[in-house]
C-alpha positions as CSV (number, residue, x, y, z in Angstrom):
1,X,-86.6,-29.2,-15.1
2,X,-82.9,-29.1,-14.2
3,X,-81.1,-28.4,-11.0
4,X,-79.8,-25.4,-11.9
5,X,-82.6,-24.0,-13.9
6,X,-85.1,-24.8,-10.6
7,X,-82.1,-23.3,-8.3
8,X,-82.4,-20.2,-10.2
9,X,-86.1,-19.8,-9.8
10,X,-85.7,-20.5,-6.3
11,X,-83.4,-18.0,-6.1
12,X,-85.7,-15.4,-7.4
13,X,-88.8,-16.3,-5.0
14,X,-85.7,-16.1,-2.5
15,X,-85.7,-12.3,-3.5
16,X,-89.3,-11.6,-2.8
17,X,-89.6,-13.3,0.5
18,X,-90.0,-10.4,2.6
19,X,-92.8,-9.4,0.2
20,X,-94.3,-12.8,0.1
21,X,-93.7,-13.5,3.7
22,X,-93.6,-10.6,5.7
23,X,-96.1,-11.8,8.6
24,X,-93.5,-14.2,10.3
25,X,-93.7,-13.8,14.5
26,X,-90.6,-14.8,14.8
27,X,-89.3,-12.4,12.9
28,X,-90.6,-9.2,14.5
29,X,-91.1,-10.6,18.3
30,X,-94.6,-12.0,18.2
31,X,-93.6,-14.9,18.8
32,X,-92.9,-17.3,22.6
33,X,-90.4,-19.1,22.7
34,X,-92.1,-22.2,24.0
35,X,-94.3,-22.1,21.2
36,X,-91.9,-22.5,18.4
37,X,-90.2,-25.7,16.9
38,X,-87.4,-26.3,15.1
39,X,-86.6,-29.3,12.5
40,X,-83.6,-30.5,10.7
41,X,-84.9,-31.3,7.0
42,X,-82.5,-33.3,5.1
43,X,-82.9,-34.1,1.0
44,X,-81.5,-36.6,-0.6
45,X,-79.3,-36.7,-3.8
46,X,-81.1,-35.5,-6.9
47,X,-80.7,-36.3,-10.6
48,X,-78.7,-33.0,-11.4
49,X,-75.0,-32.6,-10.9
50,X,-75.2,-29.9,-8.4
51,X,-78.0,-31.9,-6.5
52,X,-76.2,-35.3,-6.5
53,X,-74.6,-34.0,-2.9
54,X,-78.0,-33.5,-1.3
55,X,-79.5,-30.1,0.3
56,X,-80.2,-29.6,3.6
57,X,-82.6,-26.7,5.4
58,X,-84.1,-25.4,9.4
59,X,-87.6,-25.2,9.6
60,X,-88.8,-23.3,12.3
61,X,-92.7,-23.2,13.1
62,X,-94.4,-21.4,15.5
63,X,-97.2,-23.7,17.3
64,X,-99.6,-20.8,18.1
65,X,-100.1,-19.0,15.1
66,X,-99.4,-21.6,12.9
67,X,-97.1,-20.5,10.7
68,X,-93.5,-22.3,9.4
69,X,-91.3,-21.4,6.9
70,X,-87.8,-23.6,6.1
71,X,-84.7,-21.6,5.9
72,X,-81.5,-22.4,3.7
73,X,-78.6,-21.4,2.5
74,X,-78.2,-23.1,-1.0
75,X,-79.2,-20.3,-3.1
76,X,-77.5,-18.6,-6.1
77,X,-76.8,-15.1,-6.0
78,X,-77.7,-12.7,-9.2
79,X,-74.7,-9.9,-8.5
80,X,-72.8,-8.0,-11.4
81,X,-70.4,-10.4,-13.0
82,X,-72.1,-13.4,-12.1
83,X,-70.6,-15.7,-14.4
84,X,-67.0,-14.5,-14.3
85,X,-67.0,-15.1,-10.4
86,X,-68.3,-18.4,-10.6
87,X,-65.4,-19.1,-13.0
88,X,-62.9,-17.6,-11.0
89,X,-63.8,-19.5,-7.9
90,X,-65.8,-16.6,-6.3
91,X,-69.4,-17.5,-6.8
92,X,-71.6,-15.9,-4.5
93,X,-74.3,-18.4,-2.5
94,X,-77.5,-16.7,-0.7
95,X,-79.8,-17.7,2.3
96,X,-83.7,-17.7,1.5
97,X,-86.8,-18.7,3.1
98,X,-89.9,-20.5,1.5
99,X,-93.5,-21.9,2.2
100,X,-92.8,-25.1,3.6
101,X,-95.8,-27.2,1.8
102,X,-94.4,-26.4,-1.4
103,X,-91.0,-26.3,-1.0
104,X,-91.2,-29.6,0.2
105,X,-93.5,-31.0,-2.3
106,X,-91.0,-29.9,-5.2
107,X,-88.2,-32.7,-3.7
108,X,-90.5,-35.1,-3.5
109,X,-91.5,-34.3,-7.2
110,X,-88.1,-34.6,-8.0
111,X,-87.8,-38.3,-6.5
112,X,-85.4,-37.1,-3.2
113,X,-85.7,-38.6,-0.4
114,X,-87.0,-36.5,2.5
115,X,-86.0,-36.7,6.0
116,X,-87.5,-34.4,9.1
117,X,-85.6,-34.6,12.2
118,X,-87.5,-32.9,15.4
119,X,-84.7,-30.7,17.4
120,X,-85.1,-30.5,21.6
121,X,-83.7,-27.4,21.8
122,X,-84.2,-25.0,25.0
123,X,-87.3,-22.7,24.4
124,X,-84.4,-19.5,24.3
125,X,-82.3,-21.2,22.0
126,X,-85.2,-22.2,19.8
127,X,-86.1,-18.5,19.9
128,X,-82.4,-17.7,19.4
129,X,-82.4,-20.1,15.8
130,X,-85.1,-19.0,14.3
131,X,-84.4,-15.1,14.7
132,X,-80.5,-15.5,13.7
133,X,-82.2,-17.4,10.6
134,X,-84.0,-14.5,10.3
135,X,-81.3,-12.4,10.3
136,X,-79.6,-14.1,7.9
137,X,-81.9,-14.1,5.0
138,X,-82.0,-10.2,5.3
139,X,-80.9,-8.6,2.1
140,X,-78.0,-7.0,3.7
141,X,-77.0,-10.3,4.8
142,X,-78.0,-13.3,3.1
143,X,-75.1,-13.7,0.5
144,X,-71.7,-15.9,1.3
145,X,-68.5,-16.5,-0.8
146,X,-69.0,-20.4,-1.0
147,X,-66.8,-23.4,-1.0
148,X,-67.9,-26.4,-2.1
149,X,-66.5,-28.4,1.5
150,X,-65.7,-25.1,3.9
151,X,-68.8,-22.8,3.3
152,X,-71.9,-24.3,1.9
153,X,-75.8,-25.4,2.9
154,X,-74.5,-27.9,5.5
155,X,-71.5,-25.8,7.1
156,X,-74.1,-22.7,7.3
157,X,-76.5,-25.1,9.5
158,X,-73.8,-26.7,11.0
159,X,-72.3,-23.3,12.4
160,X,-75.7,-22.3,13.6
161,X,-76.6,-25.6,15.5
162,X,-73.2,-25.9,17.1
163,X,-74.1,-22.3,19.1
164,X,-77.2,-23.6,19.7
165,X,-76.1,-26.5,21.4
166,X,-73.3,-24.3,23.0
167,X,-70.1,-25.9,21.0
168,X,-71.4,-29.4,22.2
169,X,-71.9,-30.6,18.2
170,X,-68.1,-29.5,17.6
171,X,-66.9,-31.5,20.9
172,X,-69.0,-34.4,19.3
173,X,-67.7,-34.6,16.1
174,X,-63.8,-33.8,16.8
175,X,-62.6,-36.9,16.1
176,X,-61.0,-38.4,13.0
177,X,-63.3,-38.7,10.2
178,X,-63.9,-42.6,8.9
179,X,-62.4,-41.1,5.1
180,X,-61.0,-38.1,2.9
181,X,-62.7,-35.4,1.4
182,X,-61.9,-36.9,-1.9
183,X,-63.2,-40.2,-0.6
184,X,-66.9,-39.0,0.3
185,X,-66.6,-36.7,-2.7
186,X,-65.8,-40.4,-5.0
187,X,-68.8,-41.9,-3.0
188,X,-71.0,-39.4,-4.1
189,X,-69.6,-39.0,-7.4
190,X,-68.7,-42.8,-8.5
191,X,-71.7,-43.7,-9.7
192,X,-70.9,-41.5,-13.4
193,X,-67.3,-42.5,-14.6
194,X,-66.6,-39.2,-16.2
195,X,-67.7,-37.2,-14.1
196,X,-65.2,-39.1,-11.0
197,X,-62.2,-39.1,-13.1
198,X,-63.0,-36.1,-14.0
199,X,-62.9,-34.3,-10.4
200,X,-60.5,-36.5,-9.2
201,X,-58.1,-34.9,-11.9
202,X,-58.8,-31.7,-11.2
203,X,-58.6,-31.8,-7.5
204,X,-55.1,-31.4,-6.0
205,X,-53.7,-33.3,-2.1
206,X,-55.6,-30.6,-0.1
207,X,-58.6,-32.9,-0.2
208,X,-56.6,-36.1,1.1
209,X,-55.4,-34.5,3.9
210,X,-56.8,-36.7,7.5
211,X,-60.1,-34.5,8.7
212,X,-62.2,-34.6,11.3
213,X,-65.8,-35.4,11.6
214,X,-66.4,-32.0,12.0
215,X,-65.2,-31.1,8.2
216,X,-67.3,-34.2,7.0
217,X,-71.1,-31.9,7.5
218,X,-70.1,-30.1,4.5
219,X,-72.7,-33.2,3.8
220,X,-75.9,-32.7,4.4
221,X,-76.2,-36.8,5.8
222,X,-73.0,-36.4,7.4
223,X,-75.0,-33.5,9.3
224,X,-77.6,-35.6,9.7
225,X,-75.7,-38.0,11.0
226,X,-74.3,-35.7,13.7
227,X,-77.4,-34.5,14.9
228,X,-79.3,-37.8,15.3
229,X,-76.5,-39.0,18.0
230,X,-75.6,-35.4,19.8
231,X,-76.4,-35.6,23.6
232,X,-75.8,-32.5,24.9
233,X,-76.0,-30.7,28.3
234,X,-78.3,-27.8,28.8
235,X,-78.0,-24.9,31.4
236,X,-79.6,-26.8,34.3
237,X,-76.7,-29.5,34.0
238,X,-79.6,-32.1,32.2
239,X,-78.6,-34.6,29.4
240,X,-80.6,-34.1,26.0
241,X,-80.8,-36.0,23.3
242,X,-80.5,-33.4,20.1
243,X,-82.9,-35.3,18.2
244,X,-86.7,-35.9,19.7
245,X,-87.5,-38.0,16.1
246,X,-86.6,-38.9,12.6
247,X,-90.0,-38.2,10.3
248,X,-89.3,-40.0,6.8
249,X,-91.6,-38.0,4.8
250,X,-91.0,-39.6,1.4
251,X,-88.4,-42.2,0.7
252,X,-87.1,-41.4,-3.2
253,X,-86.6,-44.9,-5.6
254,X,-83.2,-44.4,-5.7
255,X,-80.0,-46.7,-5.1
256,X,-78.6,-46.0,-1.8
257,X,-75.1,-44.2,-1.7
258,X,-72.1,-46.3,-0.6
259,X,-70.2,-46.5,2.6
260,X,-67.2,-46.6,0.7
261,X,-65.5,-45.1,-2.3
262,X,-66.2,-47.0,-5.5
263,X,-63.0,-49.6,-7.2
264,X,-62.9,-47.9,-10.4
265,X,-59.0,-48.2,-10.9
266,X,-59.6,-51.8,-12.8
267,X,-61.9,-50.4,-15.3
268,X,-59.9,-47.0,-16.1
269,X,-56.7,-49.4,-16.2
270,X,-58.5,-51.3,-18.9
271,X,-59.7,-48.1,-21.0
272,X,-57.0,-46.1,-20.8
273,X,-55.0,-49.9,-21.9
274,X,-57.3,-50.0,-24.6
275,X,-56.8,-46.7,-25.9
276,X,-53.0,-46.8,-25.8
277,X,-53.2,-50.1,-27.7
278,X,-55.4,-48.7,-30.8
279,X,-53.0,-46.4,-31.3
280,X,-50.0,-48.6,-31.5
281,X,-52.4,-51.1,-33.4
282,X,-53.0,-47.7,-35.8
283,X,-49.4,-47.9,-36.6
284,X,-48.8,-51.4,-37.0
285,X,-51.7,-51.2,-39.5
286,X,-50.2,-49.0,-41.6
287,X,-46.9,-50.4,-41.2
288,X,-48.0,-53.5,-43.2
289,X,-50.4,-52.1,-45.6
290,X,-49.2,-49.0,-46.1
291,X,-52.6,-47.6,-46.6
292,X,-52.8,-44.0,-45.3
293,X,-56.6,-44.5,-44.3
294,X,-54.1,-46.0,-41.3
295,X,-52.6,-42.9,-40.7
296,X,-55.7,-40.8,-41.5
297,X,-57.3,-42.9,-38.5
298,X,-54.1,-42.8,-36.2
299,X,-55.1,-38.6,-36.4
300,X,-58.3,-38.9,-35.9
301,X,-57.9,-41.0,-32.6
302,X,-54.9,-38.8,-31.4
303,X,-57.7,-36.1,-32.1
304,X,-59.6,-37.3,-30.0
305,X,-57.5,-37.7,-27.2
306,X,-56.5,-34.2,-27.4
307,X,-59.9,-33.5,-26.5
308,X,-60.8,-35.7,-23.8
309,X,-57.3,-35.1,-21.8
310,X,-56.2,-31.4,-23.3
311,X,-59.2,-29.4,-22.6
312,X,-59.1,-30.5,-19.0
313,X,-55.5,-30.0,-18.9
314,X,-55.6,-26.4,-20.1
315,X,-58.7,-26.0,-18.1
316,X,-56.9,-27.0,-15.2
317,X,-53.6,-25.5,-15.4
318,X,-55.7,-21.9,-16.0
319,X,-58.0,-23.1,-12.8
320,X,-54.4,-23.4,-10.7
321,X,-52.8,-20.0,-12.0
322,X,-55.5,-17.6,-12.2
323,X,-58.4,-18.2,-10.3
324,X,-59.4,-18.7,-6.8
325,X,-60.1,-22.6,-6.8
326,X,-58.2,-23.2,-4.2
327,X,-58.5,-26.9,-5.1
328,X,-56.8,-27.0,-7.4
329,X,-53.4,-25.8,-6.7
330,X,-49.9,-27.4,-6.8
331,X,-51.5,-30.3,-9.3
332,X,-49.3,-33.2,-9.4
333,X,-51.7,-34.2,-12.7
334,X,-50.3,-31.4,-15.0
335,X,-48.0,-33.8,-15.5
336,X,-49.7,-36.3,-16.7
337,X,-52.4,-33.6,-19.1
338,X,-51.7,-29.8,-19.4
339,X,-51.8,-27.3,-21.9
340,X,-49.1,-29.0,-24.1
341,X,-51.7,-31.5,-24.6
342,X,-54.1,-29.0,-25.8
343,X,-51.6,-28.8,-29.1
344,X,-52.6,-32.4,-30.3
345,X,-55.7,-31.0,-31.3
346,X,-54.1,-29.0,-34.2
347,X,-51.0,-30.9,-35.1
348,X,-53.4,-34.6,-35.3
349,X,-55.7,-33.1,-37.7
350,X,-52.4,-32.1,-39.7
351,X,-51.5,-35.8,-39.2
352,X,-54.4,-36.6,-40.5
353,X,-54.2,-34.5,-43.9
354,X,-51.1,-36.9,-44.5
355,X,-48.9,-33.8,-43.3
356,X,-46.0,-35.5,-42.7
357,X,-44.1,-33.0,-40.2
358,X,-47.0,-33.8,-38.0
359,X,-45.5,-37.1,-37.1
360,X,-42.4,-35.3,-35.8
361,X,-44.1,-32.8,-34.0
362,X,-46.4,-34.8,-31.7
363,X,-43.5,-37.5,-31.6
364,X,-42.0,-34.3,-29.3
365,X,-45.5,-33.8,-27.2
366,X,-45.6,-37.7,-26.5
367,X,-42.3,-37.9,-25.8
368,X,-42.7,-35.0,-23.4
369,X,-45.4,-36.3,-21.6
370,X,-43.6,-39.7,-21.2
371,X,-40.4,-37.8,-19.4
372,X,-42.7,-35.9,-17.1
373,X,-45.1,-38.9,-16.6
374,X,-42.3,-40.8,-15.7
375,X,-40.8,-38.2,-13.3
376,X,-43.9,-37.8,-11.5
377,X,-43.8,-41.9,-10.6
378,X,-40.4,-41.4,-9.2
379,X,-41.7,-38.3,-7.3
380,X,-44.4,-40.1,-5.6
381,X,-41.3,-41.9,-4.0
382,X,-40.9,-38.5,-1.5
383,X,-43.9,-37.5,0.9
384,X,-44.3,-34.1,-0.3
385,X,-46.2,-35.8,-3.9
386,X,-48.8,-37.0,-1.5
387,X,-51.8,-36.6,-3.4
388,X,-54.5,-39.5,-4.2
389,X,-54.4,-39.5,-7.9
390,X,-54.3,-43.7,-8.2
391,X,-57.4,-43.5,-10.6
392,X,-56.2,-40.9,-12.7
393,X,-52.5,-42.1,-13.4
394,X,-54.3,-46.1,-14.2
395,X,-56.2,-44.1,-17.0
396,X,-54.2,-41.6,-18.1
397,X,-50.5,-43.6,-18.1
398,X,-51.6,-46.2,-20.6
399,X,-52.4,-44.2,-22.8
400,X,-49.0,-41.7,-22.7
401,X,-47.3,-45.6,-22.8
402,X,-49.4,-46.3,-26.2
403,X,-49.1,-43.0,-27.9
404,X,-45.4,-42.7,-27.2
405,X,-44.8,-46.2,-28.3
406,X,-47.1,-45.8,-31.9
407,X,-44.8,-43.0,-32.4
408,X,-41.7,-44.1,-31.9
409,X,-42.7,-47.3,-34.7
410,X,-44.3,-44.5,-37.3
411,X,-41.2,-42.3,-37.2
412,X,-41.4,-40.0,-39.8
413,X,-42.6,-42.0,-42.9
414,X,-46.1,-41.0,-43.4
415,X,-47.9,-40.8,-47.0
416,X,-47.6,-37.3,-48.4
417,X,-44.4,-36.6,-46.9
């Protein structure tokens, strides 16, 4: 079952929570405070694009009348207009409680790892946690606009812990952070080639800006992290450690994430070096045959390349102008793929009818995309064109190099002219 499909069902049990779990002490003032617990439960990454980050949740269980439930704040919300939201950067998240057995049995089902991390916590503020959680997963208040590294599962948890610890976990973790976001986000990511070259394109300099520990629990191990070295000072003026124990409840056959971002740039080089050449080897081919299954070919490949850079070059440019994905704005990569490049999907299957005007017509879009990839290398010269897009121009430049190049040598004698 997929992540999303699963986070949906969730989402639906989320719903009927009060229904299903209406007899909580903690929730309408049964409960002492010395009697309840609260742990930190941490997942590991999952198989599932959206899981590949990790999840995190609060359990809060009440010693005397033995009852838990894990809170979290990773849930989709089913409002009007759903899908156009989520595509205009306004996807709604929800908060949601669940039967801890079960809950945490579906993780460990799913091969995630699954860490439990005991929280000494004054019996008030214990009390305090577990009725804000409460609060929180009311109808009236359980849905958040989210943002993938501002406002998510982590940050929720985060916020919550840092009152609880009276602003101690903030003090902690203001200090410059060991990488980027775009670094953690290539740690977690690197491990599928598309989809890292893909994000990294996508993502504009706001995520290569210096941060502070602080930003880095939009993680749920950063988080993690965090918590298992707080020491913190409670009322009476006594040191406490945040974190009583770790409790590894299932350890998922996985390979561990990276410290460090992946070195991908040698490989993209290559394939986007390898791409450029077949093209100018598509030319050269027909050049000294004269065979138009040449030329037939050379459209078929520059098809192809319309695809895998103009789709995300249209999707991108209408991500920056019209929708709320922050993200994504001010892209210095719509120079290297945009919407122009979404045209050499029409004019390369011309090319490759043996329409001769073709030739002329996606000579202009190469030739385009050469003058504004070659302006954004001398921009990178001035510190405003700041942003980390390394990986993306090793790819993407090679290939502008190759296609420009096979066109200039076909020039406008194609079969069927």
């Amino acid at each position: 079952m997929g992540r999303v499909k699963t986070t949906i069902i969730l989402s639906i049990f989320a719903f009927l929570a009060p229904l299903l779990a209406a007899d909580i002490p903690w929730a309408d003032g049964r409960s002492k405070a010395e009697d309840l617990r609260i742990k930190l439960v941490t997942f590991g990454p999952g198989d599932d694009i959206p899981s590949w980050w990790g999840h995190v949740g609060l359990l809060v269980e009440d010693l005397h009348y033995r009852r838990a439930r894990i809170y979290n704040f990773g849930l989709f919300s089913f409002e009007d207009g759903m899908l156009f939201k989520f595509a205009m950067g306004r996807l709604i998240f929800a908060a949601g409680d669940f039967s801890v057995p079960g809950y945490l049995e579906w993780y460990r089902r799913q091969n995630r790892d699954v860490r439990i991390v005991s929280l000494d916590l004054p019996a008030e503020k214990r009390l305090w946690l577990a009725q804000k959680l409460v609060y929180y997963v009311r109808p009236e208040n359980r849905r958040y606009l989210y943002h993938h590294y501002d406002e998510n599962c982590a940050t929720r948890l985060r916020d919550l812990l840092d009152e609880a610890v009276d602003g101690a976990l903030y003090r902690q973790a203001d200090v410059p952070a060991r990488m980027t976001l775009r670094g953690h986000t290539r740690r977690y990511v690197g491990h599928n080639a598309f989809m890292e070259m893909l994000l990294m394109y996508l993502m504009n300099d706001s995520i290569d800006k210096p941060i502070k520990e602080w930003q880095e629990m939009f993680l749920p191990d950063e988080l993690e992290r965090q918590v298992l070295r707080l020491t913190y000072q409670t009322a009476d003026g006594k040191e406490h450690r945040l974190a009583e124990n770790q409790l590894i409840l299932f350890k998922a056959d996985r390979q561990p994430l990276p410290e460090l971002p992946p070195v991908h740039w040698p490989g993209a080089l290559m394939t986007g070096l390898l791409i450029g050449l077949t093209a100018v080897a598509l030319v050269y081919w027909y050049r000294n045959t004269q065979k138009s299954w040449a030329i037939t070919w050379l459209g078929v490949w520059d098809f192809t390349i319309g695809l895998l850079l103009g789709i995300p070059g249209l999707v991108l440019a209408l991500m920056a102008g019209f929708t709320d994905h922050t993200v994504t704005y001010h892209n210095e990569n719509l120079l290297l793929a945009n919407p122009l490049t979404f045209l050499l999907i029409p004019y390369s299957v011309r090319l490759a009818l043996q329409k001769a005007r073709a030739v002329r017509r996606l000579q202009i879009i190469w030739y385009i995309h050469l003058g504004t990839a070659v302006l954004l290398l001398m921009l990178k010269l001035l510190p405003a064109f700041d942003q980390d897009n390394f990986l993306v121009l090793c790819f993407i430049l090679p290939i502008i190099g190759g296609f420009s190049l096979a066109f200039y040598l076909l020039g406008t004698e194609v079969n069927g002219k």
